[in-house]
ROMARPA-781187 format. One line per 10 residues: number of its first residue (from 1); their letters; for each residue y, x, z of N, C-alpha, C, O. Coordinates in steps of 0.1 Angstrom, whole numbers, plus 5000, padded with zeros to 4 digits. Atoms other than C-alpha are relative to their C-alpha. Layout:
ROMARPA-781187
NUM) A) Y X Z Y X Z Y X Z Y X Z | ...
This chain:
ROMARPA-781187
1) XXXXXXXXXX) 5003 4986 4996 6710 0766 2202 4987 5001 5006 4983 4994 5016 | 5012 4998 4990 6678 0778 2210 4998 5012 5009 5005 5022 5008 | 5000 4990 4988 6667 0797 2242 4993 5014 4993 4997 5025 4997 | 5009 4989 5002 6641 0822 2222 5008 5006 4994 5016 5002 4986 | 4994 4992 5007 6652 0853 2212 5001 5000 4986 5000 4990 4979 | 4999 4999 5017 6656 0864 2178 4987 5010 4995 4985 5020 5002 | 5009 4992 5008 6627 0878 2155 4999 5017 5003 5010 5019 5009 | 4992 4986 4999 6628 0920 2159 5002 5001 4981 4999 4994 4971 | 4993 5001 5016 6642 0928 2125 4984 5008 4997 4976 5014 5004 | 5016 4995 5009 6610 0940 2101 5008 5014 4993 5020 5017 4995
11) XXXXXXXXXX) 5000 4992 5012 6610 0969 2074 5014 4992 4989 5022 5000 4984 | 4991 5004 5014 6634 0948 2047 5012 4994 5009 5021 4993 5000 | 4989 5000 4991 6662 0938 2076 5004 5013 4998 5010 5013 4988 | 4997 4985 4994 6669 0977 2084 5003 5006 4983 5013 5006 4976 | 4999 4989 5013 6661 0997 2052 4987 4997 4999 4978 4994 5007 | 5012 5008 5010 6639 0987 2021 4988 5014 5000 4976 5012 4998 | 5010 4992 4999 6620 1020 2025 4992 5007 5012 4984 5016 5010 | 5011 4998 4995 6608 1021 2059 4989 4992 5001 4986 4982 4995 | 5010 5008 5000 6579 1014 2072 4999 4994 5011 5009 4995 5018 | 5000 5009 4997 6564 0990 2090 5000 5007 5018 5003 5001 5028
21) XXXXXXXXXX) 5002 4992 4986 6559 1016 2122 5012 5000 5003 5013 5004 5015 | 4983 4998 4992 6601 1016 2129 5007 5016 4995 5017 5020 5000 | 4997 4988 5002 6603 1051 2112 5001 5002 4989 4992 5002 4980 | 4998 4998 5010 6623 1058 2088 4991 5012 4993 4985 5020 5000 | 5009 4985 5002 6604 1086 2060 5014 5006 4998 5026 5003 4997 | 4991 4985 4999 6615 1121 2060 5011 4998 4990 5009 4991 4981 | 4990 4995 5005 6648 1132 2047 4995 5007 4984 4983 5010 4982 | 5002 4997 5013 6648 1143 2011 5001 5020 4999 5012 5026 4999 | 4993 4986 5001 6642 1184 2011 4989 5004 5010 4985 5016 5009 | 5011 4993 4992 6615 1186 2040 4985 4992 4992 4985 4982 4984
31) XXXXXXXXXX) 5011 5004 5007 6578 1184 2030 4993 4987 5007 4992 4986 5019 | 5010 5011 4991 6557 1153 2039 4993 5001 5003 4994 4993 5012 | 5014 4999 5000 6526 1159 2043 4993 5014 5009 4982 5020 5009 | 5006 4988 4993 6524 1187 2066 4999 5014 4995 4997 5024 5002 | 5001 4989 5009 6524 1212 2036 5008 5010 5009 5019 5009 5013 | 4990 4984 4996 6531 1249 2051 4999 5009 4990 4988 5012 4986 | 5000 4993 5014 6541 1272 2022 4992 5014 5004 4997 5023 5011 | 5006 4984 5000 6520 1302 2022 5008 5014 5006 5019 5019 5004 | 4990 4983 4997 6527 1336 2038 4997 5009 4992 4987 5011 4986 | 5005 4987 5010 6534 1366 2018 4987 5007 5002 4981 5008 5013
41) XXXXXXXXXX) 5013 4990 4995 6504 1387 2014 5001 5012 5009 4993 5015 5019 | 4995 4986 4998 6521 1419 2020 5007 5001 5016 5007 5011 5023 | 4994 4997 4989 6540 1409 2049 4995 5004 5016 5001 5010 5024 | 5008 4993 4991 6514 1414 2074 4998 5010 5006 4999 5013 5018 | 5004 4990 5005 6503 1444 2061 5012 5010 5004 5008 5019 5012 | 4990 4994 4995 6539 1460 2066 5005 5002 5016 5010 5011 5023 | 4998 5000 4982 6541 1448 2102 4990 5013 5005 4993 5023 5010 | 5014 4992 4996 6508 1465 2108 5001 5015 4997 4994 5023 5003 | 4998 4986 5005 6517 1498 2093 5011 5001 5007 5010 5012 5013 | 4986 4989 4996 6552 1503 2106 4995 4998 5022 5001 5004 5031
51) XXXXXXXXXX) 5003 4997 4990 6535 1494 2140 4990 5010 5005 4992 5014 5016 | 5006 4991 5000 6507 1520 2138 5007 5009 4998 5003 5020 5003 | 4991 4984 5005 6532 1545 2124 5009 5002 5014 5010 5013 5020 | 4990 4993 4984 6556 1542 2157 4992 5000 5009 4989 5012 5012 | 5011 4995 4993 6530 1537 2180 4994 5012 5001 4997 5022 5008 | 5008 4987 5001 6506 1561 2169 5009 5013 4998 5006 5023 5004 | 4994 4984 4997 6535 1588 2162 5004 5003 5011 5004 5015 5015 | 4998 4988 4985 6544 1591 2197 4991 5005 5007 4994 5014 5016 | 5013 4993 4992 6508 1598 2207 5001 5013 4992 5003 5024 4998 | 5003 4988 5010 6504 1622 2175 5011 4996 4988 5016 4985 4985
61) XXXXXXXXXX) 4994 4999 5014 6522 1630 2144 4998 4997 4984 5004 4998 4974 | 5006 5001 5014 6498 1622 2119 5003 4986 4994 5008 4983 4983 | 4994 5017 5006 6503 1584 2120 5017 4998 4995 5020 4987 4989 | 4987 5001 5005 6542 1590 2112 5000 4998 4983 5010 4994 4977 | 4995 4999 5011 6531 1594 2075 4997 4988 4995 4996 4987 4983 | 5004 5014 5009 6522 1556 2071 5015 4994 5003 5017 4982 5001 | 4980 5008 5000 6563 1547 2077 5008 4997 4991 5015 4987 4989 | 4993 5000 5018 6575 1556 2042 4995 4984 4993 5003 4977 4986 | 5009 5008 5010 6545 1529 2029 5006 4985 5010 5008 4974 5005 | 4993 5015 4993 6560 1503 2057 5013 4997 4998 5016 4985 4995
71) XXXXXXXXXX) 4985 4999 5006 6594 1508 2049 4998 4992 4984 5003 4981 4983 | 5001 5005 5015 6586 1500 2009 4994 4989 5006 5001 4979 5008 | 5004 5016 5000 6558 1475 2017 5011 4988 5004 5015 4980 4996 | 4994 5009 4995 6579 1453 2039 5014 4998 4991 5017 4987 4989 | 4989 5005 5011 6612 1458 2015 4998 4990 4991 5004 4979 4990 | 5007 5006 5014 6592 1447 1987 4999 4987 5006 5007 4979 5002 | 5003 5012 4998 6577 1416 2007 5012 4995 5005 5011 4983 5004 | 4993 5008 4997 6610 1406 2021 5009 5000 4986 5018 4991 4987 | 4990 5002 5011 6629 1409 1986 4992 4988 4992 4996 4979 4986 | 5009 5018 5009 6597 1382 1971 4999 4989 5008 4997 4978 5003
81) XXXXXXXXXX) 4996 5014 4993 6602 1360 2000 5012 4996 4997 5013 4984 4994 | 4986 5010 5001 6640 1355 1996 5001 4996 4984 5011 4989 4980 | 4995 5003 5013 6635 1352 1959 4991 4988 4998 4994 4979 4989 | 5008 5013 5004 6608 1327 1962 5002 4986 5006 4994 4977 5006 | 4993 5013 4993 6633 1302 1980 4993 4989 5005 4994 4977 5001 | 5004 5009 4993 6610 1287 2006 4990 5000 4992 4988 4988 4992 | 5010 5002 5008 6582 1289 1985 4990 5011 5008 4978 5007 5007 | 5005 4995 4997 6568 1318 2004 5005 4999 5019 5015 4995 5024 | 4996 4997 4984 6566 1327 2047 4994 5010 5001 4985 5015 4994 | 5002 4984 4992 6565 1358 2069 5013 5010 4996 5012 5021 4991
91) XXXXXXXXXX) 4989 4993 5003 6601 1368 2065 4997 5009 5011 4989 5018 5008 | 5000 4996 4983 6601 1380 2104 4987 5014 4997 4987 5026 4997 | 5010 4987 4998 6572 1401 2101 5000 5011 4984 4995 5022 4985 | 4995 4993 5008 6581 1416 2068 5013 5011 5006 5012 5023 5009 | 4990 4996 4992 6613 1423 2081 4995 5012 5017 4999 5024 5018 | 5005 4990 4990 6598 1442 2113 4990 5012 4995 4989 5023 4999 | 5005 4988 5002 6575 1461 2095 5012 5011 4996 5014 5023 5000 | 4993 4989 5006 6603 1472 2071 5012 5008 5011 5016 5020 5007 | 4995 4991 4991 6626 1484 2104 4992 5006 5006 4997 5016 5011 | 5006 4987 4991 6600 1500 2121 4993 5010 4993 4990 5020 4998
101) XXXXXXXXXX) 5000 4988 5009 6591 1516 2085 5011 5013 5000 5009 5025 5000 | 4988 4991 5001 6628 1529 2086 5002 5008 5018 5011 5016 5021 | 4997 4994 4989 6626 1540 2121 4989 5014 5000 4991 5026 5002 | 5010 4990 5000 6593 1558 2119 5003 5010 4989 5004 5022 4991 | 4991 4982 5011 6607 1580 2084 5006 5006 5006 5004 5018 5008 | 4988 4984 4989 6636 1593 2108 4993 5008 5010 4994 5020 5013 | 5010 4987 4990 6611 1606 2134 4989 5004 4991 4983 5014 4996 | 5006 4985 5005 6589 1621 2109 5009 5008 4989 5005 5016 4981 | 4990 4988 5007 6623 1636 2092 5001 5011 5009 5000 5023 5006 | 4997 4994 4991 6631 1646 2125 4991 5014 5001 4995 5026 5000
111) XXXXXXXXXX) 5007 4993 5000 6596 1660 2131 4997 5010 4991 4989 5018 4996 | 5004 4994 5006 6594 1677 2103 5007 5011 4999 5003 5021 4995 | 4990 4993 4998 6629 1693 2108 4996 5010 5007 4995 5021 5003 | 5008 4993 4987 6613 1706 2142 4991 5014 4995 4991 5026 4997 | 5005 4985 5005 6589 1723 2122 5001 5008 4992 4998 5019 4994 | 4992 4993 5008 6604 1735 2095 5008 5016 5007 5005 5027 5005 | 4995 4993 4993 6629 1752 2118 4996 5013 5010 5001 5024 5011 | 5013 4991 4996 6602 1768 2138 4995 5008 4993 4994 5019 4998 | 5003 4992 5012 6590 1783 2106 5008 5007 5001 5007 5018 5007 | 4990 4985 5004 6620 1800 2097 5007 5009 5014 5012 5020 5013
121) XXXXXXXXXX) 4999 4990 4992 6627 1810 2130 4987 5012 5006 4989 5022 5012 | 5008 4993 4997 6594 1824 2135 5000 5015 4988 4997 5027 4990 | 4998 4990 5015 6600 1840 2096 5016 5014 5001 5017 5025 4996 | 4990 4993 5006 6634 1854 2101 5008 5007 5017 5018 5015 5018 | 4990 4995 4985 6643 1861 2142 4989 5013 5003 4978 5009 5000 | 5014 4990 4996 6618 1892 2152 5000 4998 5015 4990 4999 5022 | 5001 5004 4987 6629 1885 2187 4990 4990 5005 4982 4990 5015 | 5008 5015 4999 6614 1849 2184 4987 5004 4999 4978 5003 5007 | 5014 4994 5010 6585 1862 2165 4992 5009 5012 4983 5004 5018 | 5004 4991 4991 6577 1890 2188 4993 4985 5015 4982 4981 5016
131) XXXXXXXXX) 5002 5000 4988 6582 1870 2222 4990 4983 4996 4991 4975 5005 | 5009 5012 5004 6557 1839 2207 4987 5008 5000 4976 5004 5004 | 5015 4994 5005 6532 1864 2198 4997 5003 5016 4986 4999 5021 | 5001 4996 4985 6535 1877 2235 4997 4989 5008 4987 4989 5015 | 5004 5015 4993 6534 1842 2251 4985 4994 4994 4975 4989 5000 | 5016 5005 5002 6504 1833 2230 4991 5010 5001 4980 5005 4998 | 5013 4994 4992 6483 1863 2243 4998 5005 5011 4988 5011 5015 | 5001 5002 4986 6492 1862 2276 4987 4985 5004 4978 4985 5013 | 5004 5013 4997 6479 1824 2276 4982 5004 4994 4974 4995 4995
């Protein structure tokens, strides 16, 4: 019997395919090499729109009408991300555009209800009509 330890085991003791660093390679299914798959184009682009559209509609009403276009864009980019199975990124920000697309439509449905409503009661109440006209030349 000898006193000295034993060898540490090498690469071909353990497993024939690591290496010589103690680390096995990656699992079969992740990328090696650092590769990060591309982000959608569009997905950006939707984030950015459905956040100028809620944003900007509560300062003003004008920006409400880019929500529709965030709503679609962002559908669209999250339906070619899940189809491009890992081949594409920016679900997340796809995804937020297209809810804050769908939130910003309902407040310019809302708003437009608002004015709509307004119309026809300015069109069809004479009470209303009258006491508007009176308030706006008092002011």
């Amino acid at each position: 019997m000898s006193d000295s330890p034993p060898p540490p085991p090498g690469p071909s003791d353990h497993d024939p395919q690591a290496t010589w660093s103690g680390y096995p390679p990656p699992e079969a299914g992740y990328p090696q090499y650092g590769y990060a798959p591309p982000k959608h184009p569009s997905a950006t682009t939707a984030m950015v729109l459905g956040i100028v559209a809620v944003a900007g509609g509560l300062l003003c009403y004008l920006p409400l009408l880019m929500a529709p276009f965030a709503w679609f864009t962002g559908s669209k980019a999250v339906r070619d991300i899940d189809e491009s199975r890992g081949a594409q990124t920016g679900r997340g920000e796809a995804m937020a555009g297209k809810v804050l697309g769908i939130i910003g439509t309902v407040l310019l449905l809302l708003a437009l209800a608002v004015i709509i409503g307004f119309i026809v009661l300015m069109l069809t109440v004479d009470e209303f009509h009258d006491g508007f006209l009176q308030g706006w030349e008092e002011s």
